[in-house]
Residue, then its C-alpha position, 0 to 999 in steps of 0.5 A: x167829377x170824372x174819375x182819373x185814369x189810373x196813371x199805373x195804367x197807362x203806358x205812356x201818361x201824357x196830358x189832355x191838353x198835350x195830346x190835343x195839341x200833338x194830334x193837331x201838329x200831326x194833321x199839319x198845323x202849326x199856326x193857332x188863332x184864337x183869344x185868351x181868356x181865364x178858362x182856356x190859359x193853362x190850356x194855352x201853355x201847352x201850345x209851343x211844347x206840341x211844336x205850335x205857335x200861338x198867333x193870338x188875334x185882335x178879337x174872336x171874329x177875326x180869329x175865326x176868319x183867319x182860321x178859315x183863311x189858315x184852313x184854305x191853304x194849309x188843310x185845316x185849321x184851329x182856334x182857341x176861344x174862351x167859355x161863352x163870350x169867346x166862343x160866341x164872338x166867334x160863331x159868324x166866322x166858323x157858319x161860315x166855314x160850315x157853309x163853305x166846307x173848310x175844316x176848322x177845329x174849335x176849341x173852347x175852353x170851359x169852366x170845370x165839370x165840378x162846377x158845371x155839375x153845380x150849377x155855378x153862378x160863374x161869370x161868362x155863363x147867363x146865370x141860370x146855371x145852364x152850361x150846355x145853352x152855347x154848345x147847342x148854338x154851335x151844335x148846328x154849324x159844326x159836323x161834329x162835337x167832343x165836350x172832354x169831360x171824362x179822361x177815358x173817352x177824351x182821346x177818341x174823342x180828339x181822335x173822332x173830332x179831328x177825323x171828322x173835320x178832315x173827313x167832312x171839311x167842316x168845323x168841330x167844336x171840342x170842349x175842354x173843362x179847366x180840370x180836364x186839362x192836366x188829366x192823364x190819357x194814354x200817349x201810347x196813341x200817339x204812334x198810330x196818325x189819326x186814319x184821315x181816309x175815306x172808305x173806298x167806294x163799294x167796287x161793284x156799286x162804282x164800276x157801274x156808276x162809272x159805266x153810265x157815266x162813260x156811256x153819255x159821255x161817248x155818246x155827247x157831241x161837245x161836252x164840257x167840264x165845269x168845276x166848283x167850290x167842292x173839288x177844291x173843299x174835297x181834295x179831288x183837283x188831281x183827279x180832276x186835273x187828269x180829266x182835264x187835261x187827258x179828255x181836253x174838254x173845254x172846261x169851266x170854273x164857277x165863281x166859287x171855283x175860281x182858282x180850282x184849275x190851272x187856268x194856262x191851260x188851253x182848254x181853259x175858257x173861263x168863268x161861268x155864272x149865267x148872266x156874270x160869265x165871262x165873254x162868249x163862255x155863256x153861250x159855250x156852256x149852254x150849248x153844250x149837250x152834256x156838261x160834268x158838273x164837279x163840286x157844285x154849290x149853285x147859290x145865288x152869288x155864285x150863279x149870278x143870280x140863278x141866271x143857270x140855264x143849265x138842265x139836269x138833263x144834260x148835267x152829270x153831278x159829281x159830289x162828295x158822297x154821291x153821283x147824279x148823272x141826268x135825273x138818276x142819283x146814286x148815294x154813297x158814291x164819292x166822286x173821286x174813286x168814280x173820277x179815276x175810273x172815267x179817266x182810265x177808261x174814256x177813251x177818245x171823246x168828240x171835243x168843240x173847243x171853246x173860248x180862251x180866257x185872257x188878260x186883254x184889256x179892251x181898248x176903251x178902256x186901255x189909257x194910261x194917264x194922270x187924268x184917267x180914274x181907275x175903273x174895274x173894266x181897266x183893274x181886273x185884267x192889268x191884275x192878271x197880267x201883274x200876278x205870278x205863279x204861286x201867288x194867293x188871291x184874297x178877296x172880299x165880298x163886294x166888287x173885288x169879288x165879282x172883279x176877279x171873275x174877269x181875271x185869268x190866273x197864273x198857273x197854281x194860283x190860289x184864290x179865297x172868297x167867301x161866295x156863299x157865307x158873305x160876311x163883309x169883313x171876313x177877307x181881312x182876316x182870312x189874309x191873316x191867316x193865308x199870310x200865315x199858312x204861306x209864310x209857313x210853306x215858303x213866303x208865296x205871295x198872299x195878296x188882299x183886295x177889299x172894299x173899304x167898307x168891308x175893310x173897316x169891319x176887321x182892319x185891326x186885323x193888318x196888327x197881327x200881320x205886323x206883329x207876325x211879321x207877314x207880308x202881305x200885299x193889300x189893296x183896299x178900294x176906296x170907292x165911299x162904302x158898300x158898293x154891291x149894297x148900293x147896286x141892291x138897294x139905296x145907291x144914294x142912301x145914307x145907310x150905304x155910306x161910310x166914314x173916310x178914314x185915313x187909310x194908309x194912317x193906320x199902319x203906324x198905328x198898328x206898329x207898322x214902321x220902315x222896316x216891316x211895312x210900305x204904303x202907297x196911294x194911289x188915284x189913276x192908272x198912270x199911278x197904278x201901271x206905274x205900281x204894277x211895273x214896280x219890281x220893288x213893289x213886287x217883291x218886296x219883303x214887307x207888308x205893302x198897304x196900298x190905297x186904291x181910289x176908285x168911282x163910288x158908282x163903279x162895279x164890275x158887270x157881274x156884280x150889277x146884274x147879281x145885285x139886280x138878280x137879288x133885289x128882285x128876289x128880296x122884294x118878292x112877295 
């Protein structure tokens, strides 16, 4: 067994669990999700003492959806789970974190290191006596890992884990053994905030970058800006705001970008993806002879199907921990410092305007009656005219995801979706927690829309919003199953259908009552622009589940020519 510090030692003696939990409420959480389970609960006890709240979810899975969701919106996030059949339930969840880039701190809870040292036959454990063979399983999706096993290393390590999540916006995995809980470490710690800063770039290295950067940007005839995931995961949209707004460039988002940019700005002109772009951005983009390419995560999702016609002859990428302007790169350079820089020095740039996103609804699709189904071509814009400043925009893997696509957002506008990962089921988890983490920063609206299919992977979840008292708005499409699976393979497959639940049914099931909850359904646009035109709807201050009937063959244009983009790749040989 590790040996205790001496407590005569320390300044200022204070758990490892208590430690723990103060360095988290330092970095900004204050919300944390998880599971209890015998190796985690005295650890548990610790939690409203350090200023936390314990949320306490259906299962691990959810957990860690709704951490990541947490993430997005406060900064980073944590989850407790249990030793083994916890943690593992959860590993879905926090790869998809790793794939995204959000900051999850996961903290396992663990049989003690006296009967990890013994080899036990504990329960939760393969009984083999191999206590490390979970660790290594999340040892590939966490940028950093902190097993508490020794009291005189276990603040640095806390201290190191914490950083890294921050620093790389990517999980941590941090164990903590049964007897390791109550060990002493030296509080004094405690006064110094964990150094969350990144290094500045080296200056000479920087100013050069900078300086090659300026020189093809003067000399481009209409460049643009085009902004992703990683400006968002990487804390640089101020400095990308200022390019934006002080250079006036068209400017662009990818689908995993969406919600990266003041989207009221006039030289907003909307979404890119290839083939899934928005009207005329397509062309706009590809025209161009240079474009600033922030934050990119060119997956196949997020580029409709590799349908990119971009070439990095006339892309400059700008990344967390390098540069690539055309076919040179230049590593270790962080685009933030290089971003300030450009702004300061730039200048007057040649600008071609572009297209302006709107919320018109074309007129084919413009009735408004009893009769008329509700199709994605009418929803997505009605949408963007009904959301309001501020609000937070989850949506789920599938239609909703590529819908929101033809959606321009008020200004501050924050939208979740899980492009690259794509675990059907995440997004209603992830309203759990984005609720949360905007019922602690003043009640923005969180506002979910998810396919029933995915929906029935995690509804459980809508329980913990109620027994939380959150609030927030939920669509759920119901259009008979997994439509974008459809779209890929199977559209009349059994396998692509569902069972049809009572939808609405389950919210007095889950304990919602007229006090705390209102449902609606809803089979037309007449129903829905009536919804829309709600105030009460709209503002109300309770949880509002709404059953949304849509075509079981309808689908946003996006998503069609994705899905047939990665129907060809699956089939080739």
């Amino acid at each position: 067994m590790a040996s205790d510090i001496r407590t005569s030692e320390l300044q200022n003696p204070i758990d490892v669990a208590e430690y723990l939990f103060r360095r988290l409420h330092e970095v900004g959480i204050r919300g944390v999700h998880g599971v209890p389970g015998d190796y985690n609960l005295v650890a548990l006890d610790y939690i409203p003492k350090c200023g936390l709240n314990w949320v306490g979810n259906v299962n691990e899975l959810n957990a860690g959806y709704a951490a990541d969701g947490y993430a997005r919106v406060k900064g980073i996030s944590a989850v407790v789970t249990t030793f083994g059949v916890g943690e593992l339930s959860l590993l879905n969840a926090i790869a998809g974190g790793y794939s995204e880039f959000v900051p999850i701190v996961h903290i396992v809870g663990t049989p003690s290191t006296l009967s990890q040292k013994d080899g036990m036959l504990l329960h939760h454990t393969l009984g083999n006596g191999n206590f490390e063979v979970f660790s290594e399983m999340s040892k590939n999706i966490s940028c950093a890992m902190a097993k508490l096993n020794d009291p005189h290393e276990a603040a640095t390590l806390i201290d190191n884990a914490i950083r890294e999540c921050w620093v790389q916006s990517r999980p941590v995995y941090i164990t903590l053994p049964t007897d390791m809980v109550q060990k002493k470490v030296e509080g004094e710690r405690l006064k110094t905030p964990i150094d969350l800063h990144h290094p500045p770039n080296e200056a000479e290295k920087e100013d050069y970058v900078v300086d090659v950067v300026l020189k093809y940007l003067h000399a481009a005839k209409n460049p643009i800006i085009l902004v992703d995931a990683c400006a968002q995961r990487h804390r640089v949209l101020d400095e990308v705001h200022e390019l934006i707004e002080k250079s006036n460039l068209p400017t662009f988002v990818a689908p995993m970008g969406k919600g990266a940019v003041n989207e009221t700005l006039p030289n907003y002109g909307g979404v890119y993806a290839g083939d899934g772009s928005n009207e005329g951005v397509r062309e706009r983009v590809e025209s161009s002879d240079l474009i600033l390419s922030i934050g990119a995560i060119k997956s196949d999702f997020n580029t409709a199907g590799f349908t990119y016609r971009i070439g990095q002859l006339s892309t400059i990428d700008f990344h967390s921990n390098y540069i690539r302007v055309k076919y040179s790169e230049y590593p270790g350079v962080r685009m933030q410092g290089v971003l300030k820089k450009i702004v300061g020095k730039m200048g007057k740039l040649s600008v071609q305007p572009g297209p302006k996103a709107t919320n018109d609804i074309a007129t084919e699709h413009k009735k408004i009656s009893t009769d008329q189904v509700i199709t994605h071509d009418w929803l997505w814009s009605r949408v963007g005219q009904w959301l309001r400043p501020k609000d937070i925009v989850i949506t789920e893997t599938g239609t909703a995801n590529f819908g929101i696509w033809e959606t321009k957002f008020p200004e501050d506008v924050l939208a979740l979706s899980q492009v690259l990962w794509g675990s059907i089921g995440y997004s209603v988890g992830a309203c759990q927690g984005a609720a949360l983490a905007a019922k602690e920063a003043g009640n923005r609206r969180t506002i979910l829309f998810v396919g029933d299919g995915s929906f029935e992977l995690t509804a459980q979840e809508v329980s913990t919003m109620i027994r939380q008292n959150l609030k927030p708005i939920i669509f759920v499409i119901c259009n008979e199953g997994y439509t974008i699976e459809r779209y890929i393979h199977g559209m009349e497959a059994a396998y692509n259908d569902i069972s049809e639940w009572k939808y609405k049914d389950l919210i007095p099931a889950f304990g919602g009552t007229p006090r705390n909850s209102k449902t609606y359904q809803i089979k037309n646009t007449q129903e829905a622009e009536d919804l829309f035109n709600d105030e009460a709807f709209a503002t109300a201050e309770v949880l509002r589940f709404v059953e949304l009937y849509m075509p079981k063959e309808d689908a946003p244009k996006a998503l069609k020519l994705t899905a047939e983009a990665s129907a060809r790749t699956n089939a080739k040989q």
